[in-house]
C-alpha positions as CSV (number, residue, x, y, z in Angstrom):
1,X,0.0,0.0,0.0
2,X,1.6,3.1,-0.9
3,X,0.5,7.1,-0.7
4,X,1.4,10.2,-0.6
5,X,1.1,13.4,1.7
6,X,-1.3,16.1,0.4
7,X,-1.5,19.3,1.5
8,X,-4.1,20.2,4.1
9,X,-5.6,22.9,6.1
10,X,-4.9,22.0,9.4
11,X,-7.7,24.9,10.5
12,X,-10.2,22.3,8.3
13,X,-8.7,19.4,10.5
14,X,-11.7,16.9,11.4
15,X,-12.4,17.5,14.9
16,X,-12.1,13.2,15.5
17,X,-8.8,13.1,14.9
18,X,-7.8,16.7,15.9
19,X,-6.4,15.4,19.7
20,X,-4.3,13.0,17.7
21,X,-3.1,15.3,14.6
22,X,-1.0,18.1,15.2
23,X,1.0,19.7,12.3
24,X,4.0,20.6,15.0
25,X,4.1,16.6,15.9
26,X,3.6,15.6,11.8
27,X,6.7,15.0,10.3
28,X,5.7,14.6,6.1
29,X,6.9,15.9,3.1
30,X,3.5,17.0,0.6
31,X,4.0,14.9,-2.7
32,X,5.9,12.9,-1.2
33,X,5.4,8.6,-1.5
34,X,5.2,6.9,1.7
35,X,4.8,3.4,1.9
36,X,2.4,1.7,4.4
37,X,3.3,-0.9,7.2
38,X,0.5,-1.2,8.8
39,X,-3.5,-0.1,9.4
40,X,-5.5,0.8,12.2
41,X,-8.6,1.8,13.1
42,X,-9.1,3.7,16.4
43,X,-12.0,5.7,17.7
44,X,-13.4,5.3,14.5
45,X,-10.4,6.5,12.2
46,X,-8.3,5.6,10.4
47,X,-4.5,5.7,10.8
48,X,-1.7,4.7,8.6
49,X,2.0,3.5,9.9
50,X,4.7,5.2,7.5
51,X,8.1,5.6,8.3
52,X,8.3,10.0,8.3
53,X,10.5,12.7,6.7
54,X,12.2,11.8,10.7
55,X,12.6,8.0,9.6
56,X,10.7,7.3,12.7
57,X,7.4,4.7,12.4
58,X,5.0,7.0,12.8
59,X,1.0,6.6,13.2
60,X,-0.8,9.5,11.4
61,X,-4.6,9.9,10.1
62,X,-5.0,9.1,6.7
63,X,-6.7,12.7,6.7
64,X,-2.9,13.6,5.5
65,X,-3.1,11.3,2.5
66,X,-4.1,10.7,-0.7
67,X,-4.3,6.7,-1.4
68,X,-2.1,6.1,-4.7
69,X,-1.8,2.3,-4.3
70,X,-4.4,0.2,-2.4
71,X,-2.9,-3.3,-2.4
72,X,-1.1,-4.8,0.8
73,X,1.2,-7.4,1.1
74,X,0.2,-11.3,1.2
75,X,0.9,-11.7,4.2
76,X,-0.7,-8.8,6.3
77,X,-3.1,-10.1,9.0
78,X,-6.8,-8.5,10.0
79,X,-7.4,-8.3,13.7
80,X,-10.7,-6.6,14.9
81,X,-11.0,-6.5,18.1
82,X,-13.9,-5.5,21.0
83,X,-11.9,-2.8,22.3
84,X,-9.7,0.1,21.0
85,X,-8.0,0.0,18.6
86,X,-11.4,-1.8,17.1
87,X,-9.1,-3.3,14.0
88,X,-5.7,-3.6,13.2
89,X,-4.2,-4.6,9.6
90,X,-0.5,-5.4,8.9
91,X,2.7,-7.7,9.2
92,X,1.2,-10.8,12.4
93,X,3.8,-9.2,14.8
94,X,2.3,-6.0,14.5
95,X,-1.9,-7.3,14.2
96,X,-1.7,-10.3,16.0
97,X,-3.3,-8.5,19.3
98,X,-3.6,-5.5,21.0
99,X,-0.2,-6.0,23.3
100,X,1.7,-6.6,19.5
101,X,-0.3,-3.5,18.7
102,X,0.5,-1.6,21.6
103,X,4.0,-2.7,21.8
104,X,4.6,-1.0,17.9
105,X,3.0,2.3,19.1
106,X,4.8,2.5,22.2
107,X,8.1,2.0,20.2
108,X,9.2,-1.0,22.3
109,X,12.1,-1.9,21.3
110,X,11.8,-5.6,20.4
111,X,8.6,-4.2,18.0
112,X,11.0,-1.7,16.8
113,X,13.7,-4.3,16.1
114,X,10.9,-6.1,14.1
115,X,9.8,-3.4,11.8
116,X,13.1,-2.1,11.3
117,X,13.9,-5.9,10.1
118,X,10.8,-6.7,7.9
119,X,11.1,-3.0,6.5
120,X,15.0,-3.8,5.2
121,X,17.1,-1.0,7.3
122,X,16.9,1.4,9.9
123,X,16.9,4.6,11.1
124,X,19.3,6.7,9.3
C-alpha cells in the first residue's frame, strides 16, 4: 500500500482526529510517497503506519493522505477487536493482538527491532 502526503488545512482538520493530529508533531513531506506498514482503526479513524520525513514509524490519520496504491502485502493479518483499537491490519507481529499492537505504538524496542527488520534498514 503506498500514498502520498497532500497538502491540508490544518484549520479544516476533522475535529475526531484533531487530539491526535497536530501539524508541530507531523513529520511529512506534501507529494511525497510513503509506503504503508501497517492499518489501524481507532475511535473510528483511520490511521496509517509510515516511516516520516524523521525516519521514525509514525501513526498518522489518513486525513494527510491521498491513497495512490491500495494493495497490501500477502501476508498482512486483520485483527478486529472489541476494544480500542477496534481493528488492526499489517505484518502478524504488528496485528496479532492488542499488546503486538500496543508494543509498535509505544516504540518498544523488540517491535522496533521487528519493523526495522521486515522493513530492510533502519533509522538513518
Amino acid at each position: 500500500m503506498r500514498v502520498a502526503a497532500r497538502k491540508v488545512n490544518w484549520s479544516e482538520c476533522p475535529a475526531d482526529i484533531a487530539p491526535y493530529t497536530k501539524e508541530s508533531q507531523t513529520f511529512l513531506t506534501v507529494g511525497r510517497e510513503y509506503e504503508v506498514h501497517a492499518v489501524a482503526v481507532f475511535k473510528g479513524s483511520v490511521a496509517l503506519q509510515v516511516i516520516d520525513d524523521l525516519r521514525y514509524p509514525a501513526w498518522e490519520a489518513s486525513w494527510l493522505f491521498e491513497i495512490l496504491d491500495k494493495t497490501v502485502p500477502g501476508d498482512w493479518i486483520c485483527s478486529v477487536f472489541e476494544d480500542e483499537p477496534i481493528l488492526v491490519l499489517g505484518p502478524e507481529f504488528i496485528a496479532k493482538d492488542r499488546t503486538s499492537y500496543g508494543a509498535m505504538v509505544d516504540l518498544e524496542a523488540d517491535q522496533v527491532d521487528r519493523f526495522w527488520k521486515r522493513v530492510g534498514s533502519g533509522p538513518v
